[in-house]
Each structure stands twice: as C-alpha cells, then as structure tokens.
C-alpha positions as CSV (number, residue, x, y, z in Angstrom):
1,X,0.0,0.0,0.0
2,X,1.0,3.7,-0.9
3,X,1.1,5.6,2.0
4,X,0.1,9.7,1.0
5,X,2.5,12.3,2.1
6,X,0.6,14.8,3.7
7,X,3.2,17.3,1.9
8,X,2.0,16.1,-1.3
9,X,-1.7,17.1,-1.9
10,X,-3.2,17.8,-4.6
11,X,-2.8,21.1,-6.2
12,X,-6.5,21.2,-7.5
13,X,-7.3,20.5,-3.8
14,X,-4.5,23.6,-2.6
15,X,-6.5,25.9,-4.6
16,X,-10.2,25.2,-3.4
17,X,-9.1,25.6,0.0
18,X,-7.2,28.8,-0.2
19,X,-10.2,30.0,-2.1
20,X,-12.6,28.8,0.5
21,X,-10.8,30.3,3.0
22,X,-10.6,33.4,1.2
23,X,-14.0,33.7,0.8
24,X,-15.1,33.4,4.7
25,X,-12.4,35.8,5.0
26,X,-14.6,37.9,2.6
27,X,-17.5,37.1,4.9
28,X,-16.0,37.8,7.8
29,X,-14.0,40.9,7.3
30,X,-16.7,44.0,6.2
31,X,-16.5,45.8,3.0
32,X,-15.1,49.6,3.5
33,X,-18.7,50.5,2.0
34,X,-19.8,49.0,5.1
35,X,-17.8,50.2,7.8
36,X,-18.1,53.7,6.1
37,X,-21.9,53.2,6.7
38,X,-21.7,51.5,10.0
39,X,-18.6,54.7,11.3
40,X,-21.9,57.0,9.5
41,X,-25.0,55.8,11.8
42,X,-22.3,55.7,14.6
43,X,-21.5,59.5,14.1
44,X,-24.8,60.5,13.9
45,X,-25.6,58.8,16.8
46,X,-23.2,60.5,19.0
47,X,-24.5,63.7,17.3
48,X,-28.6,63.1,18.1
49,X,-27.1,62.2,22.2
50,X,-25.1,65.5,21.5
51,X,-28.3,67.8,20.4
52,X,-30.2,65.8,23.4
53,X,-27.8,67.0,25.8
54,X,-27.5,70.6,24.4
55,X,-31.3,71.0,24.5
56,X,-31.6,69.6,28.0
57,X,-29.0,71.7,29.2
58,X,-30.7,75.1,27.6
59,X,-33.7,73.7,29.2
60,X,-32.3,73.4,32.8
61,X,-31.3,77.2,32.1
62,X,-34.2,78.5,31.0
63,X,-36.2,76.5,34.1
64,X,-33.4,78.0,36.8
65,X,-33.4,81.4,35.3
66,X,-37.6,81.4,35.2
67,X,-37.2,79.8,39.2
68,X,-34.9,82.5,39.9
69,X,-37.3,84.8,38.6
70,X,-39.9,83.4,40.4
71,X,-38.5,83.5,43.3
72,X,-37.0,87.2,43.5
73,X,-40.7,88.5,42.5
74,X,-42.3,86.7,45.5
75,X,-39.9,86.8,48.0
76,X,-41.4,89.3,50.2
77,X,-45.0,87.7,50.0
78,X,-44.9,86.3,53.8
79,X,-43.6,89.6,55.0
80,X,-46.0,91.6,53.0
81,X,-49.0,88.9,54.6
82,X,-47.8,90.2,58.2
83,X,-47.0,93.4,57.4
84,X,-50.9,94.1,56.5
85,X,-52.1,92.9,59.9
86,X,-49.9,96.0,60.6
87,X,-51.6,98.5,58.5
88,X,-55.1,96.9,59.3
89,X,-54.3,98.2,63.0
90,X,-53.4,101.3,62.6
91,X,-56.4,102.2,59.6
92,X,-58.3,100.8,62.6
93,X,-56.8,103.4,65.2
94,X,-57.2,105.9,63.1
95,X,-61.1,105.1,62.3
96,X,-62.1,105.5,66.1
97,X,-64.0,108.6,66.4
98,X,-64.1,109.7,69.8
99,X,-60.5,108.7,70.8
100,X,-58.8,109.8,73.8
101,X,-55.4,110.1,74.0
102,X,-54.9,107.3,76.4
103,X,-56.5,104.8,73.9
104,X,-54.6,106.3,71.0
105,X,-51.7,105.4,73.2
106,X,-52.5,102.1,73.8
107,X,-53.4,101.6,70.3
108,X,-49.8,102.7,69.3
109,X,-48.2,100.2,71.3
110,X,-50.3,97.3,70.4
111,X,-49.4,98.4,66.8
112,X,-45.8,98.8,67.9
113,X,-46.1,95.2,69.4
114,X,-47.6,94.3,66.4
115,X,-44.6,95.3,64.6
116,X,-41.9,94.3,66.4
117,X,-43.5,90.7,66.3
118,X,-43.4,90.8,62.6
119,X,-39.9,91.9,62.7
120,X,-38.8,89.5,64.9
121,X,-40.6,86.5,63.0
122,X,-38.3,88.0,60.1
123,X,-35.0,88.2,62.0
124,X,-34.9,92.1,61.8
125,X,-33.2,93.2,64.3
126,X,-32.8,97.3,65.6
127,X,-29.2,98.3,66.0
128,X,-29.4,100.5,69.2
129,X,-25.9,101.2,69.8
130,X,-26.0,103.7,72.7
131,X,-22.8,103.5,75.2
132,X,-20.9,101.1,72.3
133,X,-17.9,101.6,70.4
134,X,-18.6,103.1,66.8
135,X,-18.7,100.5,64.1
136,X,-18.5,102.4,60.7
137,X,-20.3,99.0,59.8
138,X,-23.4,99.7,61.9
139,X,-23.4,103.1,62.9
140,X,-23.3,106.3,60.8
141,X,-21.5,109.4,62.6
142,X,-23.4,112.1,62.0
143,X,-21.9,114.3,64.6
144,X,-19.3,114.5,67.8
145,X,-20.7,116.3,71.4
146,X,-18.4,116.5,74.7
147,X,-19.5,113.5,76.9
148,X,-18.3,112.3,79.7
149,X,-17.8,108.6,77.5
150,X,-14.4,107.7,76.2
151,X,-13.4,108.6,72.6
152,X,-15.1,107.5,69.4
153,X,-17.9,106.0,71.7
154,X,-21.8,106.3,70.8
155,X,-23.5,108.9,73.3
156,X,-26.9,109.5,71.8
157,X,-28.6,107.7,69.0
158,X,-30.8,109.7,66.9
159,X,-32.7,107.3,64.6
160,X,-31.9,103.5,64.9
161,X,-30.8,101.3,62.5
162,X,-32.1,98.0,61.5
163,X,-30.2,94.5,60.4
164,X,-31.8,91.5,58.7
165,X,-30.2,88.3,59.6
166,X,-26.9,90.4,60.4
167,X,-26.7,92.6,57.4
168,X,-27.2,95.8,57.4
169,X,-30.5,96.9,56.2
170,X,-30.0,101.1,57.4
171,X,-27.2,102.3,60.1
172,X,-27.9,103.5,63.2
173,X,-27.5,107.6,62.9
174,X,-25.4,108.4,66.2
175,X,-23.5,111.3,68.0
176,X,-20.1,110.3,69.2
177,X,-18.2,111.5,72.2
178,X,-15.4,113.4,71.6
179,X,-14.0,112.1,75.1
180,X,-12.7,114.2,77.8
C-alpha cells in the first residue's frame, strides 16, 4: 500500500481551499462601503445624544433662570401677609371717632407690638448702639458732642438702625463723644 505524504496534496485540492478560505475571509472581514456606513449611523448617533444633551441643558437654564425669577418677584410675600395685619391696626386706630389720648396710646403700642412681632418672625433686628464703640459698619457718625464717654464712643442715637439676619439693612444715625 501507498502511503500519502501529507506534503504532497493535490494542487486542485490547494486551490479550493485557499479560495474557500478566502472567501469566509470575505465574509467575515466587512466591506469599506460598510464600515463607512456602520462609522456614519455611529456619528450620527453621537450627534442626536449631542443635540439631546445641548437641548436639555438650555432647558435646565431656562427653568433656573424662570425659578430665579420666580422667586426674586415673590420673596417678600410672607412679609408683606404680616405686614398688612400691621396696617389693618393702625387704619383701625385711626377710624375711632371719639379717641382719647390714652387709647390712641395704647393703640400705638399694640401696633408697635404688632410690629416688632413681625420683625422678629423675620430676623430684623434694631441696631441701638447707645454707650458702644462706633462700628463704621453699623453706625453712621453724624456728629461729635463733649460726653463724659471715652473717645469715638456712641452717646446718643438719633434714629436707629435695622439688620436683617446680620446685614445691614439702614445704620444707626449716632452722636459720638469726643472724650474728655
């Protein structure tokens, strides 16, 4: 018996399998015309997410700036609620038509209590600064008067000033010692 040399084949048989083989590699491996298409849908893929994104952001803008809005416009709504409790007392007080002066006193200071209630739910807070050092911060000089306090110190306040929530709403208008 012949034995076959592996070595030896058969040309006809060398070429059917190197075309064979080319042609699942023809199978396999895409076309350009295809991975041009297939890189395309890709790209615009990316660019839809892209526009997605750049909407959504001008939309999360546009909501912030109209919450902003919102928000600056209304503010002062709860304040403005308590402050009419306010002006409802004193259109009351002045509605009275045989007041004495004793009850147009005490109407004050229940309006003044009134007030300072509101004030107080707000965190306004009066800036009274008698016997204190000045504070160009808080206190506006508006003159200087021989006292018997040391230097540069508060000795009579003429109108008060106010702070909300520690700033600053209107200093306090003071006379300050010149000292001794």
């Amino acid at each position: 018996m012949e034995q076959e040399n592996p070595a030896q084949e058969n040309p006809a048989q060398e070429n059917a399998s190197a075309e064979a083989s080319q042609g699942d590699a023809n199978e396999i491996m895409p076309s350009l015309e295809e991975m041009l298409q297939a890189a395309e849908r890709k790209a615009q893929e990316h660019y839809d997410a892209w526009m997605y994104a750049k909407a959504e952001g001008e939309n999360i803008r546009r909501r912030a700036a109209e919450d902003v809005s919102k928000a600056q416009k209304f503010a002062v709504e709860r304040f403005s609620n308590e402050m009419l409790a306010v002006k409802d007392s004193l259109e009351a007080g002045l509605a009275v038509e045989t007041a004495t002066v004793e009850n147009f006193k005490s109407g004050m200071e229940l309006t003044l209590k009134q007030l300072s209630n509101v004030f107080e739910k707000f965190n306004i807070t009066e800036i009274n600064p008698v016997g204190e050092k000045l504070d160009p911060h808080k206190h506006q000089a508006i003159g200087m008067v021989e006292s018997d306090l040391p230097a540069n110190t508060v000795a009579s306040v003429m109108q008060k000033g106010y702070a909300l929530n520690d700033r600053v709403l209107r200093p306090a208008l003071v006379m300050v010692s010149k000292g001794k």
